[in-house]
C-alpha positions in Angstrom: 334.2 15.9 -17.9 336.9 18.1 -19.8 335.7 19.7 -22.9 337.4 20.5 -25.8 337.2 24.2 -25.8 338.6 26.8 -28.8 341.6 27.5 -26.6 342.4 24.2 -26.0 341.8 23.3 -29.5 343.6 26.2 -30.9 346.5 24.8 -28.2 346.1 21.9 -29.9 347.0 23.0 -33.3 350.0 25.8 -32.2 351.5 22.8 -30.3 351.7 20.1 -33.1 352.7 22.5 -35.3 355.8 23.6 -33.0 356.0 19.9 -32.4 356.6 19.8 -36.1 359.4 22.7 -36.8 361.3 21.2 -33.6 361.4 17.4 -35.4 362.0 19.3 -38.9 359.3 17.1 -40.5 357.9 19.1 -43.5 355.5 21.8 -44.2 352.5 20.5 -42.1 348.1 21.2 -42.4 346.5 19.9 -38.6 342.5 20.3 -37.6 340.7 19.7 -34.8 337.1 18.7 -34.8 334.7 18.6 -32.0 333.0 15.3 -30.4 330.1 16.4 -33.2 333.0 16.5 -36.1 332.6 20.0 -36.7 335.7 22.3 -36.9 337.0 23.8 -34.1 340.3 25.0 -34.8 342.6 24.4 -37.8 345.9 25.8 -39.4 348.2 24.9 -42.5 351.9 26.2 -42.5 353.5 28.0 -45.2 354.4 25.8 -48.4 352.0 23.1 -47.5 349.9 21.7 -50.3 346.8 22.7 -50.5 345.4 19.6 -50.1 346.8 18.6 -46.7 344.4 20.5 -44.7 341.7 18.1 -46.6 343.7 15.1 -45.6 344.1 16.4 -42.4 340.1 16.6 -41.9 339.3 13.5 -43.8 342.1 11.6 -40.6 340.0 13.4 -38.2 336.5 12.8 -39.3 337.0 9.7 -39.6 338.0 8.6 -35.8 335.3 11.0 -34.7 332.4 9.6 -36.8 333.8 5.9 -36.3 334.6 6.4 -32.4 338.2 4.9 -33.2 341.9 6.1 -33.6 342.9 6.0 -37.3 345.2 2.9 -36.6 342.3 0.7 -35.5 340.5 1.8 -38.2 343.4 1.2 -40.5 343.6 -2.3 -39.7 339.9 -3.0 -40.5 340.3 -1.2 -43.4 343.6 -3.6 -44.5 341.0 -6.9 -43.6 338.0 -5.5 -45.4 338.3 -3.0 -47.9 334.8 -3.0 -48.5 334.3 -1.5 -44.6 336.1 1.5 -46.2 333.9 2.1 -48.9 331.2 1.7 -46.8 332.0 4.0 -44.4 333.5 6.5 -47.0 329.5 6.8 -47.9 328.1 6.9 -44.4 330.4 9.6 -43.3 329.8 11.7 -46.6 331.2 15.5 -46.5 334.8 15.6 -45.3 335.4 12.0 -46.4 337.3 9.6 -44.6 341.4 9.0 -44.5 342.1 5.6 -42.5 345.9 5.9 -42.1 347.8 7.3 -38.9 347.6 11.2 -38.2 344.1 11.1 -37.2 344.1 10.8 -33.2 340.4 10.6 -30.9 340.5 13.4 -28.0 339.7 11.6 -24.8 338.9 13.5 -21.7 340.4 12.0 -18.3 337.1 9.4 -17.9 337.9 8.0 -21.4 334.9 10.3 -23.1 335.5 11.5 -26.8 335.6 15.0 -26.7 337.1 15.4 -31.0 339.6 14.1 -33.0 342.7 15.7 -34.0 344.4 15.0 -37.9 347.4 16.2 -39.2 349.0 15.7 -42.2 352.2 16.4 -44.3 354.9 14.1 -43.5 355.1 10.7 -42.8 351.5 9.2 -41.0 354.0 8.2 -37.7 355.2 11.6 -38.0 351.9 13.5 -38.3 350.7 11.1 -35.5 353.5 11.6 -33.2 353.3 15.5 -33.2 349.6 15.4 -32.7 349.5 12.9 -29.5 352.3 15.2 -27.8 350.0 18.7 -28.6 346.8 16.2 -27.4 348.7 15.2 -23.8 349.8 18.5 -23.3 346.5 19.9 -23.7 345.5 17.8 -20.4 343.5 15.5 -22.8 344.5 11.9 -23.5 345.5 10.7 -27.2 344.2 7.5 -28.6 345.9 6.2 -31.9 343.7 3.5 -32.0 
């Protein structure tokens, strides 16, 4: 089993990030959290709101503590809002943001090993940069 180690989560971030400048989306905040959903490695670009990085953890911690890519979890979300509230509650600290940009880590046997979120632009953008930092890193991305 791979696991999601600083450097490859701090590869993680400095990837996206580039990923980011290269596509010209805007001022971007991405963190990575381990399979436990505690921070491993994070970073927020210059002029990005403050509150992105908090986005960025809420799309994270949320796949992690759910076991599902921020799309599937978006769609229950859309069919029962009261599954969002509900898990809003179980999850507690860091909160949980059900929209694209928050992407599980798996390892090459399908294992979570984290969760990636990034937010700033679009949620397809945020998404996009993340799964092309996530493959890179040898890891496979799943968007739900």
């Amino acid at each position: 089993m791979s696991h999601l180690t600083l450097e490859k989560a701090q590869a993680i971030v400095a990837r996206s990030l580039a990923v980011a400048r290269e596509r010209k989306f805007n001022p971007m905040a991405v963190v990575v959290l381990d399979g436990r959903a505690a921070l491993k490695a994070a970073g927020a670009e210059d002029g990005c709101p403050i509150v992105r990085w908090k986005i960025a953890f809420g799309k994270a911690n949320a796949c992690v503590s759910f076991g599902a890519g921020a799309r599937k979890i978006e769609a229950i979300a859309k069919d029962r809002p009261h599954f969002l509230a509900g898990l809003e509650s179980v999850i507690g600290a860091g909160g949980a943001v059900p929209v694209p940009g928050g992407v599980l880590i798996r390892d090459d046997k399908g294992n979570i090993v984290g969760a990636a979120g990034m937010s700033g632009d679009t949620s397809d953008n945020d998404e996009a940069a993340l799964v092309v930092a996530i493959e890179e890193a040898g890891f496979k991305a799943d968007v739900g």
